[in-house]
N, C-alpha and C positions, 0 to 999 in steps of 0.2 A: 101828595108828592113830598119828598122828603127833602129835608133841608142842608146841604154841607157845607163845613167850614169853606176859605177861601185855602184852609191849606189843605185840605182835602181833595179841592179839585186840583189843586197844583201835582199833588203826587200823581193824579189820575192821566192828566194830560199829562203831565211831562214825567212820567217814573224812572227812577233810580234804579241802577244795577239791573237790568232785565236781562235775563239770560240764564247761561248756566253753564259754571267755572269745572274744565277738564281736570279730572281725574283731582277731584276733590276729598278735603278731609273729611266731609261730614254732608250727608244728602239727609233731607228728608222728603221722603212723600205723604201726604194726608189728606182729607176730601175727596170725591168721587166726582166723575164726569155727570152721575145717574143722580144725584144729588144737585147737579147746580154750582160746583165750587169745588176747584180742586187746585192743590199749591205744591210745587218743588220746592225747595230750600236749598242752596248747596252753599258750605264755605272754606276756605283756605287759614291756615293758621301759619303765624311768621315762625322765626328762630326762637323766637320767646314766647311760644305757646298763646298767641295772641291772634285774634280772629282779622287777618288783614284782608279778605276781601270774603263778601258775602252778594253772592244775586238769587232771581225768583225768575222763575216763570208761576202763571196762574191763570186757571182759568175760570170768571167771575165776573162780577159788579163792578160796579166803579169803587166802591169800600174795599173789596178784597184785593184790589188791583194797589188802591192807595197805602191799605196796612203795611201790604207785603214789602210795597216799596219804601214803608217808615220801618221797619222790620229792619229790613238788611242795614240804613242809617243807623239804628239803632245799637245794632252787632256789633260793629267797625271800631278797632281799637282795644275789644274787650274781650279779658279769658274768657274762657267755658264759665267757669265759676260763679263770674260777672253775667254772663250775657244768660246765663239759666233761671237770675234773678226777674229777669224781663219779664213784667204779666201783661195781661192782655187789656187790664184797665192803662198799664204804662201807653201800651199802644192804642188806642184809643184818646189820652188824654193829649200825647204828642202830638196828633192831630184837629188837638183845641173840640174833641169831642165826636164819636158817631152817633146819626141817628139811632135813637132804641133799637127798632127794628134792622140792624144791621151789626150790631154788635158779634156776632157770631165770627163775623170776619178775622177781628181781633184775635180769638179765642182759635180761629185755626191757625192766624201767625205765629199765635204761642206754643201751638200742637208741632206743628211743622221743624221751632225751633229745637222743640224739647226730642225733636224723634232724629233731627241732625245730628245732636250734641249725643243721644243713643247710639246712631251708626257710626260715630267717629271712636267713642270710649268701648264699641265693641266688635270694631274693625271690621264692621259691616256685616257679622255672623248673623248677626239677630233683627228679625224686620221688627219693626215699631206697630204694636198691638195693645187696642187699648182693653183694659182687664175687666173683669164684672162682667155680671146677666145685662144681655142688653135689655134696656126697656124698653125703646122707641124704634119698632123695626123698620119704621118710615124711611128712619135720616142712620138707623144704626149706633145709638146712641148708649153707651151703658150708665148703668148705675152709678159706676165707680165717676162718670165723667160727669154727671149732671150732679154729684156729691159736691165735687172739685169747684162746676162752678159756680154750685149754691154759696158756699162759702168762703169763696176768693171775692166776690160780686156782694156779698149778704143780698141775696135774691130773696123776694116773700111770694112770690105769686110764679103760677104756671105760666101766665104772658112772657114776663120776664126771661125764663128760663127758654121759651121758646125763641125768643130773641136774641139770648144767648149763644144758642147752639142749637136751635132748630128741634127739639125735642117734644112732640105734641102739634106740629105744626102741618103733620097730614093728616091723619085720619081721627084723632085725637083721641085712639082708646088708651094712651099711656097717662092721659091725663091725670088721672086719680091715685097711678102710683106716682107720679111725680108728686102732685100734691104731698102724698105721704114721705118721699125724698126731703119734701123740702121739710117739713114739719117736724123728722128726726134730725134733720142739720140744725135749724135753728133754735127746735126747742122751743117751739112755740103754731098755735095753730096758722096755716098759711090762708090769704085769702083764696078761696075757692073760683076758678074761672070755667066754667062748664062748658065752654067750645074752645077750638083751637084760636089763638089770642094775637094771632098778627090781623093786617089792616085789610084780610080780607070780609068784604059783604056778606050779610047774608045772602042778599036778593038782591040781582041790577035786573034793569030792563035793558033790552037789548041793546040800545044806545050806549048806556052804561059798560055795557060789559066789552062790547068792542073799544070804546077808549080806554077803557083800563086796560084789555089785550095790550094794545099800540103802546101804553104806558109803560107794561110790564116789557114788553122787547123792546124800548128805548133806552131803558133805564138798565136792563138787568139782563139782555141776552145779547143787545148786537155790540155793546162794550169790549164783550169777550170775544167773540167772533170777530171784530175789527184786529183787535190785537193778534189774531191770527193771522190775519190776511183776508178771514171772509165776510159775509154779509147775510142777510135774513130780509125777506121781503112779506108781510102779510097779505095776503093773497083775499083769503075770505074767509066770514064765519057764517057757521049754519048751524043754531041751534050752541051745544057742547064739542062740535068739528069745527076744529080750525086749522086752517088750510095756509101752508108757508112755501115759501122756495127758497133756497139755500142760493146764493150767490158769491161768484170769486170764487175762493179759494174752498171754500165750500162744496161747491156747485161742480169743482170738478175730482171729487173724492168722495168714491159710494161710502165707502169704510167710515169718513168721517159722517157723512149725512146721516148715516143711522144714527150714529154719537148722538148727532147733533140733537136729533127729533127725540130724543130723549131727554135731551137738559132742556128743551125748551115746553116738554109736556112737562116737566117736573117743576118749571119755574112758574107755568103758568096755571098747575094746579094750587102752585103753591100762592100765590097772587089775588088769584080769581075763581078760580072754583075745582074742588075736589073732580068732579066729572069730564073736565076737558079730557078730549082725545085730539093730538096734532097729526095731521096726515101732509104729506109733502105732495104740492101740484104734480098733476101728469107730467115726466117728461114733455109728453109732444108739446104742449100746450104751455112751457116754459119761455119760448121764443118771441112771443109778442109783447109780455109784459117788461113794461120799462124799469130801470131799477130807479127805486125810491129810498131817501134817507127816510 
């Protein structure tokens, strides 16, 4: 389990600015629903070219929830000039620190920013595209962007970089050109991590691996699904099937349910094992189960 500041829960539970300011000067979008993390940005700028009001919507963790909303604080008061100075370690240290494994968070606040302050200086012509072969088709990650945050971070290892921005964090064959990323950034040999390098197991026993499930949707799915309005109920595991019910506001949108059974195979591949397959309860058989936090 990971550990967070006390002002890290604070943004979490009580966040700033949530929403999203009509017909604004500067939107960005970044992250994906299919990834696990996805963020709006939008902000207004006064008579004097000054960012007077900034909010978020996202959909995410409790760290992405908490960045966004030190993000927008962050903004408030400051040109473009100033606020494009903002990195993602600023964001992260405002928050008195992210655990390792969530630092990515950060790094989408800073994407998010940087693709605002693009659609505002290009009057919305131009959608925000990050450049380079991608190398990670996992998370969609390119070159150009695990360059960026080998050496804003001075990252040495592939863990790190997976931590960063989720880069080698599925199937982990980009491993080895990351490796080589980092090795021409830094100019020096990188250490070598030969599986993908977040805190999931090799091997649980069943035990195991159903409270890590329960872990991973405590911690990391029904956060974002609250903030909607919905909810997530695990139902049952068999095996690499696992078995959920969308609840609330959920529960009454096929549209989103698909969504949904997608961020939560993707979160809980990412958690717990490369193999998981999520299937949502039978209709019929929705009606007797009780809802559980």
């Amino acid at each position: 389990m990971w550990e967070y500041t006390d002002k890290l829960r604070e943004h979490f539970f009580n966040p700033r600015n949530v929403g999203e300011i009509e017909n604004p000067d500067g939107l960005g979008d970044v992250g994906s629903l299919a990834c696990g993390d996805a963020l709006r940005l939008t902000f207004k700028l006064d008579e004097n070219g000054r960012i007077k009001d900034a909010r978020f919507k996202t959909f995410g963790c409790a760290s992405a929830i908490a960045t966004s909303s030190v993000l927008t604080e962050m903004m408030k008061g400051k040109t473009l000039e100033e606020a494009e100075k903002i990195t993602n370690k600023d964001i992260a240290d405002y928050l008195g620190g992210l655990p390792e494994q969530k630092m990515h968070c950060s790094v989408m606040g800073r994407e998010a920013l940087e693709a605002a302050i693009e659609n505002y200086r290009t009057g919305g012509q131009k959608k925000h595209e990050l450049e380079g072969k991608v190398v990670c088709t996992c998370f969609g990650v390119t070159e150009e962007e695990i360059e960026r945050i080998v050496a804003e971070n001075n990252l040495t290892t592939t863990e790190q970089v997976t931590n960063y921005c989720k880069a080698g964090g599925g199937c982990g064959g980009c491993l080895g050109e990351i490796e080589k990323i980092i090795e021409n950034v830094q100019g020096q040999q990188a250490h070598k991590k030969p599986t993908p390098t977040h805190t999931r197991p090799k091997k649980l026993t069943n035990l195991q691996k159903i409270n890590l499930i329960q872990q991973t949707i405590n911690e990391q799915i029904r956060p974002a699904l609250r903030a909607h309005g919905g909810n997530i109920e695990l139902i049952d595991v068999e095996s690499d099937k696992v078995i959920v019910a969308f609840r609330e506001m959920c529960a009454q949108c096929h549209l989103a349910e698909f969504t949904m059974k997608e961020v939560v195979e993707s979160k809980l591949r990412e958690f717990v094992s490369e193999g998981i397959v999520v299937e949502e309860e039978e209709q019929s058989a929705r009606q007797p189960h009780k809802h559980r936090e």
